[in-house]
N, C-alpha and C positions, 0 to 999 in steps of 0.2 A: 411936690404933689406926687402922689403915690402912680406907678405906674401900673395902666389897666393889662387886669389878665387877661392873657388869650386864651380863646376857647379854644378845644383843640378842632382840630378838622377830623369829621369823621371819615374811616379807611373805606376805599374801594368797593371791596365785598359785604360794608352795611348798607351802602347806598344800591348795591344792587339786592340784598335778602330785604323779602318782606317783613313788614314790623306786625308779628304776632303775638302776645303775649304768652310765652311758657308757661304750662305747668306739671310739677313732677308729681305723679301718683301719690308718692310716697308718702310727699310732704300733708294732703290731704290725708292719707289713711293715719297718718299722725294725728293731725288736728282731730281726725273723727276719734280717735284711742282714745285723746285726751280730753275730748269733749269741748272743744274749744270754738263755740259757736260763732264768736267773733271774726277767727280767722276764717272759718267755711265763707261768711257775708262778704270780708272784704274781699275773697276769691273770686264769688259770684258779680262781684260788683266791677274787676278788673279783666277778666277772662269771660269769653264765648263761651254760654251752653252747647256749642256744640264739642269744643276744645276740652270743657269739661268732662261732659260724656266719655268723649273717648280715653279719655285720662282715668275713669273710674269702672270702665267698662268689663276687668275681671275681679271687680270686690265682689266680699259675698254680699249676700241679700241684707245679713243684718248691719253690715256696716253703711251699706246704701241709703237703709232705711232711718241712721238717723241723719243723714243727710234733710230729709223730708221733712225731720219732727224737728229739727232746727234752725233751717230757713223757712223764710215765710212761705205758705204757697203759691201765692203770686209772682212768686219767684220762681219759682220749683215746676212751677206748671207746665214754662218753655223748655225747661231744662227735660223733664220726663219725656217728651216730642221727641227729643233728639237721642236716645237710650235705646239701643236694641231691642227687637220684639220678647227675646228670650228673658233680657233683663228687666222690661217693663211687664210680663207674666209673673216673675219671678217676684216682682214687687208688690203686686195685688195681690199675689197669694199671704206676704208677709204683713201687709198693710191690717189696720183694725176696718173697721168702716167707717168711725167718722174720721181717719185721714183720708181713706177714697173719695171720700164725700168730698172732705176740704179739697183735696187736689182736684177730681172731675171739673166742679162746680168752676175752679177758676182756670181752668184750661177751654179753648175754641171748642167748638161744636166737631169741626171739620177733622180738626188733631183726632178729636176724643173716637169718633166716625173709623177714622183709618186703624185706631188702635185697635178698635171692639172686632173689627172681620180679622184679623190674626191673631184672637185668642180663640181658646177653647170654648165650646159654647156652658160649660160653667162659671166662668170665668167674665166671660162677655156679660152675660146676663147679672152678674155680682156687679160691674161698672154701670150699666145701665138701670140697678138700681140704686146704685147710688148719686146718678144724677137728678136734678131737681125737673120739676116736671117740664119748663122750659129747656131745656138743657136736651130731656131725653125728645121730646117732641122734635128737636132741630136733629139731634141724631138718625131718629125713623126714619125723618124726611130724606136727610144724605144715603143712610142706608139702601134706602129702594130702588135709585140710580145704578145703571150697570158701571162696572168697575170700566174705567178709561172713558169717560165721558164727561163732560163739562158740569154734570150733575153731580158727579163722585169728589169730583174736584174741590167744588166751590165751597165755600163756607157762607152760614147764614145770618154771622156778625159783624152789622155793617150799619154805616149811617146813610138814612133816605129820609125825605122830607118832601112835603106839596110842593108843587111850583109858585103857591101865593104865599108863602112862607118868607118873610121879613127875614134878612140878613140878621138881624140885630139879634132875634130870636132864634135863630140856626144858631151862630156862633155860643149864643149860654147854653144851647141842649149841649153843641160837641163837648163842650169842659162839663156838663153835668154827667156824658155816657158814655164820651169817648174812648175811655179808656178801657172799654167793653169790647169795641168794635175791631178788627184786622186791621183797620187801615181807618185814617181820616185824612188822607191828602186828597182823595175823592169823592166826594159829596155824590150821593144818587138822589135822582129826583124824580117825581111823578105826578099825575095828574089826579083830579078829584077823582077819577073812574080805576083807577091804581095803575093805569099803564106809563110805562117806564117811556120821558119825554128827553132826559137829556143827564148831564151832569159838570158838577163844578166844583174846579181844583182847590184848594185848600187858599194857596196864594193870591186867586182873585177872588175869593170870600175874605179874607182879611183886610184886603184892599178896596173892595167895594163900599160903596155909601150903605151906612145900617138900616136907611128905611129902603133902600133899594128890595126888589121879589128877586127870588130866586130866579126866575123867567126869564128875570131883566138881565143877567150875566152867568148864565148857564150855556154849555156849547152842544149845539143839537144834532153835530156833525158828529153824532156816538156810534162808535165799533161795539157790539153786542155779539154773543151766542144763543143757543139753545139749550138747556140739558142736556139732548141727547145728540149735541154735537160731541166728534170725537176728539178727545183731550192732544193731542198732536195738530187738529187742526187750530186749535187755540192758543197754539204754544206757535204757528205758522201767523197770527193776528195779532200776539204781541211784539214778535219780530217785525213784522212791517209796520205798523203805528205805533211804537216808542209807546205803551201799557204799560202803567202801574195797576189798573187797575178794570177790569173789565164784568161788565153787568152779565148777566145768566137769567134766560126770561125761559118761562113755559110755556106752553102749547097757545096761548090765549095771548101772548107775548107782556105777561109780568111777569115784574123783577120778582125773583125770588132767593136769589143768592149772588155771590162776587166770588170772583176770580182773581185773586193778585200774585203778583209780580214774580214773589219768590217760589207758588208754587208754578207757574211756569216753566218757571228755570229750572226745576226737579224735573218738569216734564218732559225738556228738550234732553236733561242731561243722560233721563232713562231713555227717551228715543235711541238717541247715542250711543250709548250700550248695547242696547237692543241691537241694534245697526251693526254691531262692531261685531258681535258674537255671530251675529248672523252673517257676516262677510268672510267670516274664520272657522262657519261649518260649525257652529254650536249653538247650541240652547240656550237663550238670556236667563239671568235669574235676576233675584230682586235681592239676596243676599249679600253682601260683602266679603272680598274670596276667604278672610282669616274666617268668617262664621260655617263657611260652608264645610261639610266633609267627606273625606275620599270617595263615598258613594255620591253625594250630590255633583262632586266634581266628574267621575265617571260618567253619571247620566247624560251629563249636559256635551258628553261628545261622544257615545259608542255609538246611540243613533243614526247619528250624521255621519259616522264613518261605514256603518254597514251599508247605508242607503248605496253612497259612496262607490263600495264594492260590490252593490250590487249593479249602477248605472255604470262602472268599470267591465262589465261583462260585454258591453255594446266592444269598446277600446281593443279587449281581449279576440274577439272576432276577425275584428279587423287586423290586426298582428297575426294572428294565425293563416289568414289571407296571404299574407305580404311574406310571410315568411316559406309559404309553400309556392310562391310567386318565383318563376326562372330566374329572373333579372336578378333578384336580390340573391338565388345560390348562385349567379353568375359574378356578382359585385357588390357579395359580402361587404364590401368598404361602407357601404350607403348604411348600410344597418347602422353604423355609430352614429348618424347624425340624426338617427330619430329621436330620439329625448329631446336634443336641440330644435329641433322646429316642434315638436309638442312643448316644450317651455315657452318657447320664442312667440306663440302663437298663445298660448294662455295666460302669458303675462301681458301681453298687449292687449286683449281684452278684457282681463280684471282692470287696466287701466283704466278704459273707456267705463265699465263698470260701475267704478268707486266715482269716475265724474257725473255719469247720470243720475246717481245715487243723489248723489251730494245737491245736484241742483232740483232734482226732485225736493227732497228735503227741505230748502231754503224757497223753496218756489220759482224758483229762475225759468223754468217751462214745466208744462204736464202732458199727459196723453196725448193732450188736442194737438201738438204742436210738434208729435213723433217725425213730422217728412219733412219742415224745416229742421228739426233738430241731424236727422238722420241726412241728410245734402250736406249741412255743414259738418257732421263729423265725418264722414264720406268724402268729402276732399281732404282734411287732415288724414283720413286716413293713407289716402293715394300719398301723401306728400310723404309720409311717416313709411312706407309702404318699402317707394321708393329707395331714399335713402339706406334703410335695412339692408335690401335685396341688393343694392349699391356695396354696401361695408361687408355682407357676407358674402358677396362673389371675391372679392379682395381677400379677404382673411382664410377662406375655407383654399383659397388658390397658393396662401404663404404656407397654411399649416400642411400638405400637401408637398408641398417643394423641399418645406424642411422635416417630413418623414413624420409628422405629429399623428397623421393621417395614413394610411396606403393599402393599394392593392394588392394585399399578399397573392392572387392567381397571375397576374398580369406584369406588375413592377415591385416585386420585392425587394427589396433594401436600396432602391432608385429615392437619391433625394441628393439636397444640394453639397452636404456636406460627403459624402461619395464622389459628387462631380460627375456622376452618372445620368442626370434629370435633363441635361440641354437636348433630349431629341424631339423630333416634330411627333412621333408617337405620341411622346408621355403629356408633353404641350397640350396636345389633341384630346388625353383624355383627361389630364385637370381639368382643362377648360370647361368639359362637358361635364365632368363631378361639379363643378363652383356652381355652374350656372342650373343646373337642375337645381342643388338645393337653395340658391337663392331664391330664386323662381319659385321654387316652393313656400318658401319664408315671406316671401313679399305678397305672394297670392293669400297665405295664410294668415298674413296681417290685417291686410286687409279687409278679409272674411271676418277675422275676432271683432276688429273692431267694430264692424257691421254688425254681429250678433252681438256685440255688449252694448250696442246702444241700443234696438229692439228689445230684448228681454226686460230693460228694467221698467224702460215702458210700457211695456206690454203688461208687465206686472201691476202699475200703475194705473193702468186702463181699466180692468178687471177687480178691483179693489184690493189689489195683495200685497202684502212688503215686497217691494224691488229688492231688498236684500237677504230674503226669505226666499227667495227662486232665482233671481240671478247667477247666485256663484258655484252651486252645485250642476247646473241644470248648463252653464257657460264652459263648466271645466271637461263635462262628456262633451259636449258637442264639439268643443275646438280638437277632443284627443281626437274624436272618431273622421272627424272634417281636415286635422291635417294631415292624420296617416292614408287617409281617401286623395286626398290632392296630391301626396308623393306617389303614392301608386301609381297613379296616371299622368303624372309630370313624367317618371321613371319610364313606364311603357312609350311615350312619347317621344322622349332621348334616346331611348334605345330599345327600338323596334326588330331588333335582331333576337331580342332576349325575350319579347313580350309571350 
């Protein structure tokens, strides 16, 4: 008997990379050369439109375009979605009209929607008419919604049905139209009067008895929006109830469009962004950084840095202060540990910050809940405080003994490695250097974190990005709040100099 092959075991580093299907530009712009309509289908048929996209994203327009005239457009429709705004411009310009027509006609309402506001308004008006009069009706309707709302969002291809509507009869429309609709794993439902009563998952319509009503196994316990809710708070309602798919009613509360799953996940990912640019003192874009250029990347930070230097003037005051302050021309030494407690003190509050931030976001608390949230960070912060002012009276006491540090008026070249440091003088005055700036470092901590947890609620409160006012608005106040706290820790240590 023939002995069975082993298969081999697959190595280490494949069970950890994700399995995504490759693909090389090249080998496409070949296919497209030679016109090899076969290879482009079985491309599309093994590889992500979005993989795609970005694999074709610097041909020119004419090689793009027979991409178009060669697969079908039902094909092509999701694939144009995922094409940069520069290169789907570029395409309508190249396009005849009846391929716009083909392509419009079989792409979502909601796609088509988002494309038309980032073209040129000749251009826009060229795709709008070349959609069918359905097609541009569901457009208008998207259009009119302001941009980041649950109305700009939603798309208006979707399956809805009476609530006396037989099982048996639901299931032959979905294979008569489904294939039309965004989604069919959730059924919407309504009553004779059109208001939106409930809805039903795709697997208990399969599963239910055929003469059973929708009524009879529909779930009434439905999460809905408005239109003119805002598109992050909806992105905050699929996160907590596990949504594929969520209804969108108007003023009168009918349904008039759906919400699903994948453009949520756009929405959290742009939140996120948003967030991240704005924690790092810049301007979000919507671009992707290779599309952007040197001026768009300038823009999105000289703002934020002039602002910057101009709330640095408060900081500048204060150092001007300090520096014409006795004590400090008496104990030059102190001057070097000011950077260190404005660090020490602004990165302890971006900490608290980016956590307020973060549960803001996720929902973990809001506004209401500013003096419990603020008690509970208020003792981490004492404890966090502590500790600090604990390790900097210790380290500022070593650097000091071993000369890292020193009193050029007082104890010049006094350190351990001299053998000159064992007197009760010099004892006397480490001690009182360590413990000023501890004391300062720990009060300082304390204080950050106390204003990083305010700010973003307060931001929160008010209707603003917490990460839009937080970290500009956190980085003066902790400069100008800890140079103010060494001052008068300073005067207080040493009342001879004040």
């Amino acid at each position: 008997m023939d002995q069975e092959k082993k298969i081999p075991e697959p190595k280490e580093e494949e069970l950890v990379e994700p399995k995504v299907p490759s693909i090389d530009p090249e080998k496409i712009l070949n296919y497209i050369r030679k016109k090899d309509r076969k290879a482009l289908l079985t491309i599309f048929e093994i590889v992500p439109n979005i993989d795609i996209a970005e694999a074709v994203e610097d041909f020119e327009p004419a090689d793009l375009l027979y991409i178009f005239r060669a697969v079908p457009s039902e094909i092509t429709a999701d694939f144009f979605d995922e094409l940069s705004n520069d290169t789907k411009e570029a395409l309508i310009k190249a396009m005849t009209d009846k391929e716009l027509i083909e392509l419009i006609n079989q792409s979502y309402a909601d796609d088509v929607a988002d494309t038309v506001v980032e073209l040129p308004a000749n251009l826009a008006s060229r795709v709008l008419r070349a959609a069918d009069k359905d097609m541009r009706r569901d457009i208008n309707q998207l259009l009119q919604y302001a941009d980041g709302t649950a109305g700009a969002l939603m798309t208006t291809e979707y399956l809805e049905f009476v609530d006396s509507s037989k099982v048996a009869d639901v299931i032959d429309e979905i294979r008569a139209k489904g294939k039309d609709a965004e989604t069919v794993y959730t059924i919407f439902v309504r009553n004779k009067k059109r208001e939106f009563v409930g809805t039903v998952g795709l697997d208990d319509l399969i599963f239910a008895d055929p003469k059973q009503t929708l009524s009879d196994i529909m779930n009434r316990d439905i999460v809905s929006c408005y239109t003119a809710t805002d598109q992050e708070e909806v992105a905050k309602l699929f996160r907590r109830y596990d949504l594929t798919a969520m209804a969108v009613l108007n003023a009168d509360s009918r349904l008039v469009g759906v919400i699903t799953v994948d453009d949520a996940i756009d929405v959290m990912a742009e939140e996120q962004e948003e967030d991240l640019a704005r924690l790092t003192n810049m301007e979000p874009t919507d671009k992707p950084y290779m599309e952007l250029t040197a001026w768009d990347n300038a823009k999105k930070c000289f703002p934020w840095l002039i602002a910057l230097l101009i709330l640095g003037t408060f900081t500048t005051m204060v150092l001007d202060r300090i520096e014409k302050s006795r004590i400090f021309t008496m104990l030059p030494m102190l001057i070097a540990f000011v950077p260190t407690l404005m660090d020490t003190g602004g990165n302890a509050g971006a900490q608290t910050t980016g956590l307020m931030i973060r549960g803001l976001a996720v929902d973990d608390f809001g506004p209401k809940d500013i003096l419990r949230v603020l008690w509970k960070e208020f003792k981490s912060a004492l404890i966090i405080a502590g500790i600090v002012a604990a390790f900097a009276f210790l380290w500022i006491t070593i650097e000091q003994y071993a000369g890292i540090v020193s009193d050029a008026e007082h104890f010049e070249g006094v350190n351990v490695w001299a053998g000159n440091c064992w007197t009760l003088d010099f004892f006397r005055h480490t001690i009182s250097n360590s413990a000023l700036i501890s004391i300062t470092m720990g009060v300082a901590v304390l204080f950050s974190k106390t204003i990083g947890t305010c700010l973003p609620l307060g931001a929160a409160a008010i209707k603003k990005d917490p990460a839009l006012l937080s970290q500009p608005m956190l980085t003066t106040i902790m400069d100008v709040a800890t140079l103010c706290i060494f001052l008068l820790m300073a005067m207080a240590f040493f009342p001879q100099y004040a």
